[in-house]
DOSETOR-418937 format. One record per residue: residue number from 1; residue in three letters; chain; x negated, y, z of N, C-alpha, C in turn. Coordinates in pm, 1 decimal, decimal comma, padded with zeros to 6 digits, always signed. Atoms other than C-alpha are relative to their C-alpha. Layout:
REM residues N
rec k: NUM	r: Ala	c: A	n_u: X	n_v: Y	n_w: Z	ca_u: X	ca_v: Y	ca_w: Z	c_u: X	c_v: Y	c_w: Z $
...
REM end
This chain:
REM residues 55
rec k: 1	r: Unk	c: A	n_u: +00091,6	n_v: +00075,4	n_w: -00083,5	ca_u: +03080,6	ca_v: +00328,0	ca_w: +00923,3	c_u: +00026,5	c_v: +00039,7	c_w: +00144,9 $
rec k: 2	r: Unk	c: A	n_u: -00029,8	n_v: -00024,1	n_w: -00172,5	ca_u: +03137,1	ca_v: +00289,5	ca_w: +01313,5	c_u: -00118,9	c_v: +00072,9	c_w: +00067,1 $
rec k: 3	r: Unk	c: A	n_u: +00109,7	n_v: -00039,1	n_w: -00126,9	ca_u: +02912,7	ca_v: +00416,8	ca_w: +01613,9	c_u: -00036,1	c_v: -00113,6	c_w: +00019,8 $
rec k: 4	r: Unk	c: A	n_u: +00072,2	n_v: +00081,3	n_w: -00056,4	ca_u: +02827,0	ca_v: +00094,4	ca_w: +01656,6	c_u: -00099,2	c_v: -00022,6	c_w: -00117,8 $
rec k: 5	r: Unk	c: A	n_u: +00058,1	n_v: +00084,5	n_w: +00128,4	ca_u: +02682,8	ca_v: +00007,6	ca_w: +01284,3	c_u: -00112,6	c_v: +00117,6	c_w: +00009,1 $
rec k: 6	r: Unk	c: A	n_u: +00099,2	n_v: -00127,1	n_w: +00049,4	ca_u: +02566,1	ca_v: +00412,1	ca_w: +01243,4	c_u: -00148,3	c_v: -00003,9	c_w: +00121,5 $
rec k: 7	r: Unk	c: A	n_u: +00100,1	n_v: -00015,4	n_w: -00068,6	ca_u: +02307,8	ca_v: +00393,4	ca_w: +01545,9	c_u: -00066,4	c_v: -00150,1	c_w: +00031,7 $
rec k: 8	r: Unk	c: A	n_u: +00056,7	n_v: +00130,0	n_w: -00040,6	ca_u: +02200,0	ca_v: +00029,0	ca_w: +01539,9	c_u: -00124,2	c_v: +00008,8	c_w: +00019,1 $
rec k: 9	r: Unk	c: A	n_u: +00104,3	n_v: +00024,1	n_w: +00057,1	ca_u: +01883,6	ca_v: +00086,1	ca_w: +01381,9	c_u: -00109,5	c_v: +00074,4	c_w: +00118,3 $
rec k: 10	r: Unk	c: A	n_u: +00118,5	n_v: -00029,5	n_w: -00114,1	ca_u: +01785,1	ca_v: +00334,4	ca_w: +01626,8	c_u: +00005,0	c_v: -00061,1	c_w: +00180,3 $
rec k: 11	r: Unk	c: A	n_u: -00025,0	n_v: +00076,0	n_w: -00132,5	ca_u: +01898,8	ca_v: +00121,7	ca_w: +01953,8	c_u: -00055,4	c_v: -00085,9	c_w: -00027,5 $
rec k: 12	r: Unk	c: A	n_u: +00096,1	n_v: +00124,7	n_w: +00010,9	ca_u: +01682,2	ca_v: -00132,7	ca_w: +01820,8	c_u: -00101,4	c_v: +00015,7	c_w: +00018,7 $
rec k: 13	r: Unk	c: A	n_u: +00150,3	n_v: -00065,4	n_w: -00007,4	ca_u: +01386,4	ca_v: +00099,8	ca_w: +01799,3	c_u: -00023,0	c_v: +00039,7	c_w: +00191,9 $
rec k: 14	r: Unk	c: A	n_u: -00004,8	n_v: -00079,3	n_w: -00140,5	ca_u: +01468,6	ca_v: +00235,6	ca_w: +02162,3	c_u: -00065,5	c_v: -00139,1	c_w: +00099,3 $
rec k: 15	r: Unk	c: A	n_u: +00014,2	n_v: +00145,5	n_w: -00105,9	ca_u: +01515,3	ca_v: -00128,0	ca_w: +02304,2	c_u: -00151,3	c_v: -00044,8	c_w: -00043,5 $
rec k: 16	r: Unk	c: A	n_u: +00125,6	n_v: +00064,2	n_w: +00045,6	ca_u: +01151,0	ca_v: -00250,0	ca_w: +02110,6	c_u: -00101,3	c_v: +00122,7	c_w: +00109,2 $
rec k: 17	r: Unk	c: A	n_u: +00060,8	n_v: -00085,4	n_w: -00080,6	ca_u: +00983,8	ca_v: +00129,6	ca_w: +02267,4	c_u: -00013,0	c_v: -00048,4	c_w: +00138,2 $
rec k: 18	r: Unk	c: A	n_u: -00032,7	n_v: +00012,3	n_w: -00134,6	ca_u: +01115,5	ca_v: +00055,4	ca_w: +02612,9	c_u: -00057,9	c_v: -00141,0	c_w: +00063,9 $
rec k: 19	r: Unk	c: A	n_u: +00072,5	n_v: +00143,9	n_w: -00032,6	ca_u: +01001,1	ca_v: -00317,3	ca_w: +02604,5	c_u: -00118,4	c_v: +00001,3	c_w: +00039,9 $
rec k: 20	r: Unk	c: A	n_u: +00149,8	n_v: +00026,3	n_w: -00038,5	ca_u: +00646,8	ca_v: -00244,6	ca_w: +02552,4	c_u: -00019,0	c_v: +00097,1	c_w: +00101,4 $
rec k: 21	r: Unk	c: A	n_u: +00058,2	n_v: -00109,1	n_w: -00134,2	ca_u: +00670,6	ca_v: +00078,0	ca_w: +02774,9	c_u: -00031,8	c_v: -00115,4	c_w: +00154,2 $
rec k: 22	r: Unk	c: A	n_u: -00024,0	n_v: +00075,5	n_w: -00074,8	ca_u: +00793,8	ca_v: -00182,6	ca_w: +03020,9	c_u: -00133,0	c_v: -00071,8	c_w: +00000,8 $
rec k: 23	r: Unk	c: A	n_u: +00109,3	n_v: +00105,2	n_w: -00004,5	ca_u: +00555,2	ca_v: -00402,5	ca_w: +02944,7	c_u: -00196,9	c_v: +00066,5	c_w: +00090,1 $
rec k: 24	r: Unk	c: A	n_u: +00118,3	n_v: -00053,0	n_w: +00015,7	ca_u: +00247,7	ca_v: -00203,5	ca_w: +02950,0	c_u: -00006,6	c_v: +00065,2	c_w: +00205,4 $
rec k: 25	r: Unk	c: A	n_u: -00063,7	n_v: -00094,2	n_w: -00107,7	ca_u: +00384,3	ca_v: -00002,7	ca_w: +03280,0	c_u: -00028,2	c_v: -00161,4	c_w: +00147,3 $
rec k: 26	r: Unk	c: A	n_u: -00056,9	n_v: +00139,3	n_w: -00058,8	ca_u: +00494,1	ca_v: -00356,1	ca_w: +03485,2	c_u: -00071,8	c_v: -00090,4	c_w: -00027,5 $
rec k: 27	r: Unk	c: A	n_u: +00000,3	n_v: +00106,2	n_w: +00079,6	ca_u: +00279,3	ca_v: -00632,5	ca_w: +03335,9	c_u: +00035,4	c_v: -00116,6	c_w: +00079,0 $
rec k: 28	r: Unk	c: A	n_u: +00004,0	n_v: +00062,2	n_w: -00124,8	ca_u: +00274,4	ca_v: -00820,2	ca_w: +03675,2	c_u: +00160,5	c_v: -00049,6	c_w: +00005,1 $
rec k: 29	r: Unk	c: A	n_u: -00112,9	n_v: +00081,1	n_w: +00007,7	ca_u: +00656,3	ca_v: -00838,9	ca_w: +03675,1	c_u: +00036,3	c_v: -00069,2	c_w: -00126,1 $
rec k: 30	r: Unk	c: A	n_u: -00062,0	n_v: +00074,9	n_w: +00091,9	ca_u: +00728,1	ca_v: -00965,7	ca_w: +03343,5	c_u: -00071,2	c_v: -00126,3	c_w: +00026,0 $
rec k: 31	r: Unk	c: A	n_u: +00042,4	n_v: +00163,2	n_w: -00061,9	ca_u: +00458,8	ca_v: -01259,3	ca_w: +03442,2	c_u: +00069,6	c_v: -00040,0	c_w: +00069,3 $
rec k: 32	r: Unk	c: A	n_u: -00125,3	n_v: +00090,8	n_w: -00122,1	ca_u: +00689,5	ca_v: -01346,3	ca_w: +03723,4	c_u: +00111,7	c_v: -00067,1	c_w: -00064,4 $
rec k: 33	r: Unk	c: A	n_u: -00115,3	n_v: +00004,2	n_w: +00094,3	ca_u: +00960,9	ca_v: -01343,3	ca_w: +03444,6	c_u: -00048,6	c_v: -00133,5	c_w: -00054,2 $
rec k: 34	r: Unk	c: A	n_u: +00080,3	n_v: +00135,4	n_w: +00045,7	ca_u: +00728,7	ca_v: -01598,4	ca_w: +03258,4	c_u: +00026,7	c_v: -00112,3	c_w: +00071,9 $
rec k: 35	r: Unk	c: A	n_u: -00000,8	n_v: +00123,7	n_w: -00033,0	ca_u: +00698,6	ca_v: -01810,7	ca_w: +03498,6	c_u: +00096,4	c_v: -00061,6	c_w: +00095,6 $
rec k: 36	r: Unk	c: A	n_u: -00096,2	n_v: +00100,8	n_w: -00013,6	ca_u: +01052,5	ca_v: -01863,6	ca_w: +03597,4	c_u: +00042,8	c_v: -00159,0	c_w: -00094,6 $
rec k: 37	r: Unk	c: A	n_u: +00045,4	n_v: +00136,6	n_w: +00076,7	ca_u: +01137,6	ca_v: -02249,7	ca_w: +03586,7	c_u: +00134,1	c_v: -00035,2	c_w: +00063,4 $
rec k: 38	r: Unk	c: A	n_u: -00096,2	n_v: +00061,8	n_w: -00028,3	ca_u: +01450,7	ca_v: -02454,4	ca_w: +03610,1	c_u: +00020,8	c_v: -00094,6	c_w: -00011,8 $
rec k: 39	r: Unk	c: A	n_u: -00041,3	n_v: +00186,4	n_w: +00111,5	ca_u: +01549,8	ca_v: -02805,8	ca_w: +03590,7	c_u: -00160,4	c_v: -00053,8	c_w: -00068,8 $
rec k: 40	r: Unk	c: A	n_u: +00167,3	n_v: +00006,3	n_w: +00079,4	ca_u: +01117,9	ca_v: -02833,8	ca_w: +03453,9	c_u: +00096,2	c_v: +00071,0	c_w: -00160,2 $
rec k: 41	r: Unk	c: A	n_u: -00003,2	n_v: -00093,5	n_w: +00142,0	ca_u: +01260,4	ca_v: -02594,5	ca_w: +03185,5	c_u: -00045,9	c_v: +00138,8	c_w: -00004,6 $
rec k: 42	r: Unk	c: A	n_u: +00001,9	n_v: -00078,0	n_w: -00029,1	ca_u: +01097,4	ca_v: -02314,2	ca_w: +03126,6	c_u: +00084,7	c_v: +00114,3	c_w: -00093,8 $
rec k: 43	r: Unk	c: A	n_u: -00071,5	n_v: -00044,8	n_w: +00097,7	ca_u: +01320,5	ca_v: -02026,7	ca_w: +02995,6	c_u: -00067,1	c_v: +00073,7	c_w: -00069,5 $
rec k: 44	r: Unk	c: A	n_u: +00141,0	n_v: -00074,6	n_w: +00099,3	ca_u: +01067,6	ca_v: -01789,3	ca_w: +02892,7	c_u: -00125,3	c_v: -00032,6	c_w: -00021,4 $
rec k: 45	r: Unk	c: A	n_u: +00132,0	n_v: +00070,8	n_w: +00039,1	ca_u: +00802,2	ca_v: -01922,2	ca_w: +02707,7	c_u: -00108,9	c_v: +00108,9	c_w: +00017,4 $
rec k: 46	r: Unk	c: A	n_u: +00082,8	n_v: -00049,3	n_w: -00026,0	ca_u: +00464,2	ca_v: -01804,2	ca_w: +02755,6	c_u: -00063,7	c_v: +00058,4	c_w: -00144,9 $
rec k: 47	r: Unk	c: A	n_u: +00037,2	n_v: -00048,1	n_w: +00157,7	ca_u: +00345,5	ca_v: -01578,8	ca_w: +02412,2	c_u: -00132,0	c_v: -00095,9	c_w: -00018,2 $
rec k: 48	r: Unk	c: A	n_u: +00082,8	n_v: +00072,5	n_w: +00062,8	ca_u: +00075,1	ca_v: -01773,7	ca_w: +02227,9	c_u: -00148,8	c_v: +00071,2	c_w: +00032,2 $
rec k: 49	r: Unk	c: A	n_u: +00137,3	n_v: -00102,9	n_w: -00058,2	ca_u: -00298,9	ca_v: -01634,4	ca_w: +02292,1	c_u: -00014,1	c_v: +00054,9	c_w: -00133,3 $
rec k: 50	r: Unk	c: A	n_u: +00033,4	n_v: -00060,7	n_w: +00123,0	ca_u: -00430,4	ca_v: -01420,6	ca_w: +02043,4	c_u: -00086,5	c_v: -00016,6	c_w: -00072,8 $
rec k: 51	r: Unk	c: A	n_u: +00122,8	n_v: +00037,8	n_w: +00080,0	ca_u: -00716,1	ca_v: -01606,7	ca_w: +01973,8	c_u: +00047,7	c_v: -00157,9	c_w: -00038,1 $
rec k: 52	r: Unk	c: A	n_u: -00054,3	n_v: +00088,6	n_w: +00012,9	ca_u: -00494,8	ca_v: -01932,1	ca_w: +01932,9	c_u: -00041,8	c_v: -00069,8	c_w: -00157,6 $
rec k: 53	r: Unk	c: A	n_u: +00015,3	n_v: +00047,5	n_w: +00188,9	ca_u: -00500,8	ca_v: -01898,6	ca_w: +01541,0	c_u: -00150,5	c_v: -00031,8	c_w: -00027,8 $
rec k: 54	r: Unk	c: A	n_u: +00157,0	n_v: -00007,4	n_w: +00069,7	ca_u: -00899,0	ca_v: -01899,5	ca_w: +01511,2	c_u: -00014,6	c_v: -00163,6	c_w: +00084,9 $
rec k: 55	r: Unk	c: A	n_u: +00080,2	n_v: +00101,2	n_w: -00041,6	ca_u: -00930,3	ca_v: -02200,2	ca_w: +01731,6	c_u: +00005,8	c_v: -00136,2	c_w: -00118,4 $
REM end
C-alpha cells in the first residue's frame, strides 16, 4: 500500500477537523465565500436551514 492510500483516511479526518475549525473560527468569511456569484450562478450553494425539514 502507498503513502498516498496508507494515510487517506486520516487526511480526510484532518481536512473535515480543519473545515469546521475554520468554520467556527471565520464564519464571516466563508459567508463571503457563499455569496460569491458568476454569470447569476452561484458556485457555493447556501446549506439548507436546519429547521427546513420540520417546515
Amino acid at each position: 500500500m502507498g503513502l498516498f492510500e496508507r494515510f487517506l483516511t486520516v487526511r480526510v479526518g484532518l481536512g473535515i477537523l480543519a473545515g469546521v475549525g475554520l468554520g467556527l473560527a471565520a464564519p464571516g468569511a466563508f459567508q463571503a465565500i457563499v455569496g460569491l456569484e458568476f454569470a447569476q450562478v452561484n458556485w457555493f450553494p447556501r446549506p439548507a436551514s436546519k429547521h427546513a425539514a420540520l417546515e
